[in-house]
VMD Tcl script that builds the backbone (N, CA, C; Angstrom):
set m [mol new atoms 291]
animate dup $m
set s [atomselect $m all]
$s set {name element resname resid chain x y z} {
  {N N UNK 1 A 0.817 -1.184 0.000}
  {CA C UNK 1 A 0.000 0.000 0.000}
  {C C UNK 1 A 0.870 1.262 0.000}
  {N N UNK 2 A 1.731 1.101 1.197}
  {CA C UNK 2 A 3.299 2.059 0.963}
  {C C UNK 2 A 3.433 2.467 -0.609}
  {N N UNK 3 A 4.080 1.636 -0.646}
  {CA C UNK 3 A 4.742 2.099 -2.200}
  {C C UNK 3 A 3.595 2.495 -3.342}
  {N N UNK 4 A 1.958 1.776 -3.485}
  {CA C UNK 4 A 1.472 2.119 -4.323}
  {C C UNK 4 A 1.295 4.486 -4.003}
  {N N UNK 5 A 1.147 4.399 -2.931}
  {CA C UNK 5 A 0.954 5.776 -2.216}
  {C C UNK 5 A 2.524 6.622 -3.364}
  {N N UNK 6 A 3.763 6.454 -2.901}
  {CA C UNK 6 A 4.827 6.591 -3.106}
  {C C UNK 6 A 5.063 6.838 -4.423}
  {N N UNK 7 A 4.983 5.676 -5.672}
  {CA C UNK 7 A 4.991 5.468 -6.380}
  {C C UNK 7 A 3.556 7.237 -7.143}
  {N N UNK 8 A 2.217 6.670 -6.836}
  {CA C UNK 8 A 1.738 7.709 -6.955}
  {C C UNK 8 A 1.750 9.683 -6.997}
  {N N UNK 9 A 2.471 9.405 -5.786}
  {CA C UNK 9 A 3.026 10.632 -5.470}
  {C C UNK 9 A 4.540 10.956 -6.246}
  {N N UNK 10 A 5.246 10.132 -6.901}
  {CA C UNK 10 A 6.277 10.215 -7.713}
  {C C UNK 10 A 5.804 10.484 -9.131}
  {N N UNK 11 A 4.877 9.709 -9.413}
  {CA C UNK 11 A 4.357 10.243 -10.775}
  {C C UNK 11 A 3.830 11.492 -10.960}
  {N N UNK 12 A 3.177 11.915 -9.976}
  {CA C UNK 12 A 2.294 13.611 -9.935}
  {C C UNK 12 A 3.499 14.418 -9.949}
  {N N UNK 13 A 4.501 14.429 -9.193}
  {CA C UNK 13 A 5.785 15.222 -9.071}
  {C C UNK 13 A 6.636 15.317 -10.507}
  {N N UNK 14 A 6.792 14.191 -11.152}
  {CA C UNK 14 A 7.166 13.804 -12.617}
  {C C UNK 14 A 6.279 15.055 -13.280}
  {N N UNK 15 A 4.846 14.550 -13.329}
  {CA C UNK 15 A 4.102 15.086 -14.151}
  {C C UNK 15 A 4.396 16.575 -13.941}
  {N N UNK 16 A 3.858 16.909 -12.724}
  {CA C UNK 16 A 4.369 18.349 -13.002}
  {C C UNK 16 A 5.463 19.099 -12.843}
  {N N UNK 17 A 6.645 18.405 -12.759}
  {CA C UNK 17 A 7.881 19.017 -13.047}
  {C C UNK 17 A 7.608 18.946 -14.756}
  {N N UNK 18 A 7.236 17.937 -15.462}
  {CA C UNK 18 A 7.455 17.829 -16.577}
  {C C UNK 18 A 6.322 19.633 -17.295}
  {N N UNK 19 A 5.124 19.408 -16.796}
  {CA C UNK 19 A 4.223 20.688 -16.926}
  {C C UNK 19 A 4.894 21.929 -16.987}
  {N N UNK 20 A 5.484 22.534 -16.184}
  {CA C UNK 20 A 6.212 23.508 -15.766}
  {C C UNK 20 A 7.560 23.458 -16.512}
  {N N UNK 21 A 8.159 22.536 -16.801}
  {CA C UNK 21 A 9.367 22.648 -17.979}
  {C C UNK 21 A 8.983 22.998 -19.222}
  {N N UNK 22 A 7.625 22.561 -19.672}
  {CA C UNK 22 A 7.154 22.747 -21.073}
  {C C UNK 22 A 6.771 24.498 -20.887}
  {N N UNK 23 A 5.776 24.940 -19.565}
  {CA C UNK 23 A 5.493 26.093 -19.798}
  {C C UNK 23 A 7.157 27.016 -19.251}
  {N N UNK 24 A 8.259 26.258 -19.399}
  {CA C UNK 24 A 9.550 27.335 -19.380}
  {C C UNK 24 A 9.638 27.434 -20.682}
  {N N UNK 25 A 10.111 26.119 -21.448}
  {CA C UNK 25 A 10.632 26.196 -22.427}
  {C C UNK 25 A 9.212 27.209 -23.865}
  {N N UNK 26 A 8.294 27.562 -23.360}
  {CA C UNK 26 A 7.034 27.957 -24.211}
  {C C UNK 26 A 6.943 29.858 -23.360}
  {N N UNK 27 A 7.779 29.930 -22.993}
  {CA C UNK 27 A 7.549 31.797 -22.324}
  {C C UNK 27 A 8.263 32.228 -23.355}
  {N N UNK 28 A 7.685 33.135 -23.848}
  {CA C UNK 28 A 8.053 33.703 -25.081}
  {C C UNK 28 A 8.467 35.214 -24.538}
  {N N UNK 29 A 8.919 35.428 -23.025}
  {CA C UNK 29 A 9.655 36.402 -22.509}
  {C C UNK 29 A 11.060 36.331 -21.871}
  {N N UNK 30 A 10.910 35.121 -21.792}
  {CA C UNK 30 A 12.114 34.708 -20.972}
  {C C UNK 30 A 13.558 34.850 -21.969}
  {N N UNK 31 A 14.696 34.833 -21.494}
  {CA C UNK 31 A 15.798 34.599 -22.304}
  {C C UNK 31 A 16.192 33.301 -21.972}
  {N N UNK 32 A 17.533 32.815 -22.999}
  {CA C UNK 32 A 17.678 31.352 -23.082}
  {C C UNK 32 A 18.478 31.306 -21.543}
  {N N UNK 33 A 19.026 31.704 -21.552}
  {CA C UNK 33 A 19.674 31.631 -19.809}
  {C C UNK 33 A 18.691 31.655 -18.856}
  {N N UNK 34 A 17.768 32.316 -18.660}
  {CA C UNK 34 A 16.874 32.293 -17.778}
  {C C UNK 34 A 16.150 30.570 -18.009}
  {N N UNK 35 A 15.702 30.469 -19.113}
  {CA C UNK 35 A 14.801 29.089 -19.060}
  {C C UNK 35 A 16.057 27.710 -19.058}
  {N N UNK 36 A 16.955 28.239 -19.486}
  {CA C UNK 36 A 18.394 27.180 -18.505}
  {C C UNK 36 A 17.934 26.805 -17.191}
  {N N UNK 37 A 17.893 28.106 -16.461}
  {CA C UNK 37 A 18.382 28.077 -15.144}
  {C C UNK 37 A 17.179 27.349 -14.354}
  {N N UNK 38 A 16.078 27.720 -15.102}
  {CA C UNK 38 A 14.903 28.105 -14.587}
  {C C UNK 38 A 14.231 26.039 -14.623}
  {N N UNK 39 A 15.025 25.565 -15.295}
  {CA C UNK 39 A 14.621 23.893 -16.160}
  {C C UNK 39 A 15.264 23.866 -15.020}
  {N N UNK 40 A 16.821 23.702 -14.710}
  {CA C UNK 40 A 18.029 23.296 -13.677}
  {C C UNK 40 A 17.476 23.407 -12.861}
  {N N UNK 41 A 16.231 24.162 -11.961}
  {CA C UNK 41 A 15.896 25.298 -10.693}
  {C C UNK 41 A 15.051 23.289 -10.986}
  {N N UNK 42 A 13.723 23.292 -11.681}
  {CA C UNK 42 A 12.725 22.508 -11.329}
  {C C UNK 42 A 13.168 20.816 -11.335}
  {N N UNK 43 A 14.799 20.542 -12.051}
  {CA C UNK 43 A 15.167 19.241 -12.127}
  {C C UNK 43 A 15.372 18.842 -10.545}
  {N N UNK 44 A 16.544 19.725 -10.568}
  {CA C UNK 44 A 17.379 19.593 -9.278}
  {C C UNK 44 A 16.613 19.370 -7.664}
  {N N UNK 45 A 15.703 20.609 -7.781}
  {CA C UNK 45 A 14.698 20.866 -6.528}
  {C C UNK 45 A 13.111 20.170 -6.428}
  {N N UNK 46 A 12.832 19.413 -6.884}
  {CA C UNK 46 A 11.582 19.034 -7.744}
  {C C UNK 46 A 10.765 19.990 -7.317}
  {N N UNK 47 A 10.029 19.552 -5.860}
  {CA C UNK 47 A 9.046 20.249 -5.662}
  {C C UNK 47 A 9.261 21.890 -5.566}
  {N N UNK 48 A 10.090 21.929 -4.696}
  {CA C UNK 48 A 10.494 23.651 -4.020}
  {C C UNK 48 A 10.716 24.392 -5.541}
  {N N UNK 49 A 11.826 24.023 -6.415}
  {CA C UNK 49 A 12.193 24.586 -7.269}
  {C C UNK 49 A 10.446 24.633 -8.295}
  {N N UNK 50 A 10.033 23.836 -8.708}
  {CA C UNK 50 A 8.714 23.705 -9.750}
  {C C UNK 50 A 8.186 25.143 -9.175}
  {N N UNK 51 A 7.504 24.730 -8.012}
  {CA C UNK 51 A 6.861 25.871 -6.982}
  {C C UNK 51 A 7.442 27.373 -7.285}
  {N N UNK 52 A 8.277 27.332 -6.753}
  {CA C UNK 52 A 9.175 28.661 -6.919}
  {C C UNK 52 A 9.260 29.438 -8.861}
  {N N UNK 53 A 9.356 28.712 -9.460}
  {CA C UNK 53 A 9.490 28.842 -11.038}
  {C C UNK 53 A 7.603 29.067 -11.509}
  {N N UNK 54 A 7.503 28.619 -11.118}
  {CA C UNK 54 A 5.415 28.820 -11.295}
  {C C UNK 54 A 5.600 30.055 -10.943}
  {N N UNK 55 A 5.523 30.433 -9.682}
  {CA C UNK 55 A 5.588 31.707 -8.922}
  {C C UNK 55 A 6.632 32.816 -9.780}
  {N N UNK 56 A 7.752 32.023 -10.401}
  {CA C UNK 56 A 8.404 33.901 -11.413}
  {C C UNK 56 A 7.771 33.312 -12.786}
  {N N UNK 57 A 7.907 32.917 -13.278}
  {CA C UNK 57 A 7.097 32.442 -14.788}
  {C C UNK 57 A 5.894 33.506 -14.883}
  {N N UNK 58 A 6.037 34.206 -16.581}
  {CA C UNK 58 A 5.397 35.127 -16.847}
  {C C UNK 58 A 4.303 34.486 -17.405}
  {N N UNK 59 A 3.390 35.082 -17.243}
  {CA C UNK 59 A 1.856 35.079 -17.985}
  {C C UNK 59 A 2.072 35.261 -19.612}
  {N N UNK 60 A 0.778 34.457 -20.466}
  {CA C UNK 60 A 1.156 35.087 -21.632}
  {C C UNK 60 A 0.536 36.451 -21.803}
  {N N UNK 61 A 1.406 37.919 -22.348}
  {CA C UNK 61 A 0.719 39.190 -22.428}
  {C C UNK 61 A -0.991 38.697 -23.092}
  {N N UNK 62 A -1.599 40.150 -22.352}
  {CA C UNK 62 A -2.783 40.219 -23.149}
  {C C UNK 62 A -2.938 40.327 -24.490}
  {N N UNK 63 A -3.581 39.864 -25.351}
  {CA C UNK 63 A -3.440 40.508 -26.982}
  {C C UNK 63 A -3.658 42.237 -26.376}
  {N N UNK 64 A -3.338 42.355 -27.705}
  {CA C UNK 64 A -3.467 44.244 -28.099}
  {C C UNK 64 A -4.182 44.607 -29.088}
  {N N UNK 65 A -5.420 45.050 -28.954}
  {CA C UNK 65 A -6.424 45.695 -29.844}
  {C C UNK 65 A -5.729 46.114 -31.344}
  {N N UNK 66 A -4.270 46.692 -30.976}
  {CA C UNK 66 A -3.662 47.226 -32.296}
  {C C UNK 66 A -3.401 48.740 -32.267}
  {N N UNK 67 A -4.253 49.208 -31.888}
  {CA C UNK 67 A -4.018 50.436 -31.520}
  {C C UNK 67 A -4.072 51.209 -30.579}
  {N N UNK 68 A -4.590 52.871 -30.225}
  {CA C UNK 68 A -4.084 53.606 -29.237}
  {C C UNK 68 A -5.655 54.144 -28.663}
  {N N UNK 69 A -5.714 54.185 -27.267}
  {CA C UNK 69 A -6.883 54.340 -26.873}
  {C C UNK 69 A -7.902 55.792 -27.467}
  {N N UNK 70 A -9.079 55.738 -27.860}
  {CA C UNK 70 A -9.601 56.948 -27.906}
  {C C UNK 70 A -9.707 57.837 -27.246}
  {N N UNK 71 A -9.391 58.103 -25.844}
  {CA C UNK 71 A -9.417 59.056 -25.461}
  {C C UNK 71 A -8.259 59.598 -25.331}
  {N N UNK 72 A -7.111 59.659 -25.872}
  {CA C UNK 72 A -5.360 60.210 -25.767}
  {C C UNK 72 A -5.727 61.324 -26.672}
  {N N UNK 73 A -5.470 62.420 -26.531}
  {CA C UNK 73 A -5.172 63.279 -27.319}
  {C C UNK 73 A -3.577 63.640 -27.258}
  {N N UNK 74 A -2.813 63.984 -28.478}
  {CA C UNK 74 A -1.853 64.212 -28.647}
  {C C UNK 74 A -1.196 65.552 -28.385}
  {N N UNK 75 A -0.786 66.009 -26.832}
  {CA C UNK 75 A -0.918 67.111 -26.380}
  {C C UNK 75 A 0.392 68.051 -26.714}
  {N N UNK 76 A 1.378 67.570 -26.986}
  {CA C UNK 76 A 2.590 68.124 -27.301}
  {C C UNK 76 A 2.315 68.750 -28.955}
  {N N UNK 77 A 1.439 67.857 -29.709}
  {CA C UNK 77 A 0.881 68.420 -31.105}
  {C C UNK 77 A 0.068 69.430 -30.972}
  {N N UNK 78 A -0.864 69.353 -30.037}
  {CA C UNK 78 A -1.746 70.319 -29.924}
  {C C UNK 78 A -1.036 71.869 -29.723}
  {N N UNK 79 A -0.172 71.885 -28.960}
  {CA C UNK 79 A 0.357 72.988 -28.074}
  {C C UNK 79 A 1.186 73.280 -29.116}
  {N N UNK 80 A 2.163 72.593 -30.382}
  {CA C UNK 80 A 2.801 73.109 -31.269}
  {C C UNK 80 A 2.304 73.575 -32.216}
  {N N UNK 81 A 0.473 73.014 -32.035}
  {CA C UNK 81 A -0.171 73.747 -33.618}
  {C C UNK 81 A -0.613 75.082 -33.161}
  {N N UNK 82 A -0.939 74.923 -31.596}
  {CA C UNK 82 A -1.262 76.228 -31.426}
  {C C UNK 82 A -0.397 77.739 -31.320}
  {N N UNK 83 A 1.102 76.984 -31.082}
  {CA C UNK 83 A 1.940 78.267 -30.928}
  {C C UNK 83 A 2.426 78.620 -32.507}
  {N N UNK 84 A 1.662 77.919 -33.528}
  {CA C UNK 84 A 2.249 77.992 -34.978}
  {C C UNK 84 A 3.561 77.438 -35.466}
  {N N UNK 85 A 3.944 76.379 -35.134}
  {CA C UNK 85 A 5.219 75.337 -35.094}
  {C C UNK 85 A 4.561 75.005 -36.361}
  {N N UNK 86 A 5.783 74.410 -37.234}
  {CA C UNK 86 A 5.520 73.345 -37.953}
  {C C UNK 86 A 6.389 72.301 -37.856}
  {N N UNK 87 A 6.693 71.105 -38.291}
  {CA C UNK 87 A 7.002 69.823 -38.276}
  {C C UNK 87 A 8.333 70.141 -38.527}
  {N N UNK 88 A 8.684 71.024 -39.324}
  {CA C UNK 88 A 10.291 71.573 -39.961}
  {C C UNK 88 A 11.037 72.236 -38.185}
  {N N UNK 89 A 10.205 72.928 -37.703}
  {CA C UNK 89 A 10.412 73.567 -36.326}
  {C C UNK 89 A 10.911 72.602 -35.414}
  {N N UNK 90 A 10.323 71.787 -35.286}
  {CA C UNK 90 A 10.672 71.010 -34.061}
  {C C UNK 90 A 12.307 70.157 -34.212}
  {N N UNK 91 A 12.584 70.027 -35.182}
  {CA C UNK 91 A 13.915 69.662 -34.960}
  {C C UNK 91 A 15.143 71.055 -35.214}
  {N N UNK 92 A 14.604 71.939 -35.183}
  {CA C UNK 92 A 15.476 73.178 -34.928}
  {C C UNK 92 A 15.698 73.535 -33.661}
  {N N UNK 93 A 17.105 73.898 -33.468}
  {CA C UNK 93 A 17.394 73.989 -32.319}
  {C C UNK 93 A 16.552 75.684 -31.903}
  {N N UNK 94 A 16.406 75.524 -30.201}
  {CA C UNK 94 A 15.594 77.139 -29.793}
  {C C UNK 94 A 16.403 78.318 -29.747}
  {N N UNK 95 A 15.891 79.435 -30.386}
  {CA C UNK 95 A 16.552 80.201 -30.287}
  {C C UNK 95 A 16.512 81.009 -29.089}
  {N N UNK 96 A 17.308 81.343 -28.235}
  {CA C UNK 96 A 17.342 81.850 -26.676}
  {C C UNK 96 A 16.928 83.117 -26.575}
  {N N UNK 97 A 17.111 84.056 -27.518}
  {CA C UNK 97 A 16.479 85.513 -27.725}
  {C C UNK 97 A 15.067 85.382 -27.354}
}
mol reanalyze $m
mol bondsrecalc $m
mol representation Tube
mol addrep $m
């Protein structure tokens, strides 16, 4: 009964060390050194290390609509159309007079 317990509890630990290696090697933020370290962290330590690597392991970002919210107005444009700037202006240096 021992060992079937044992045995059980060795496979779940397998399994999700193995889980957590796939979602290292699949973070599409991480660098290759990090998901090195980060595989080494969950071999070596099973449980503590898995645990610990869940806990820094990034989320996948939200998608992005594509663009820029409607309510931003572009205030640095605004303030240059109003002082009569044009596009040629702004990379001229100011004159201090």
């Amino acid at each position: 009964m021992h060992i079937v317990i044992a045995a059980a509890l060795l496979l779940a630990l397998f399994a999700m060390n193995a889980w957590v290696t796939w979602r290292i090697r699949h973070d599409p933020l991480a660098l290759p050194a990090e998901k090195l370290g980060q595989t080494l962290l969950v071999w070596t330590l099973p449980l503590l290390g898995t645990l610990l690597v869940l806990h820094l392991t990034h989320d996948k970002p939200a998608p992005s609509a594509g663009g820029y919210a409607e309510d931003i107005e572009p205030v640095e444009t605004m303030e240059a159309l109003q002082d009569g700037l044009t596009s040629n202006d702004w990379d001229a240096p100011l004159d201090p007079s």
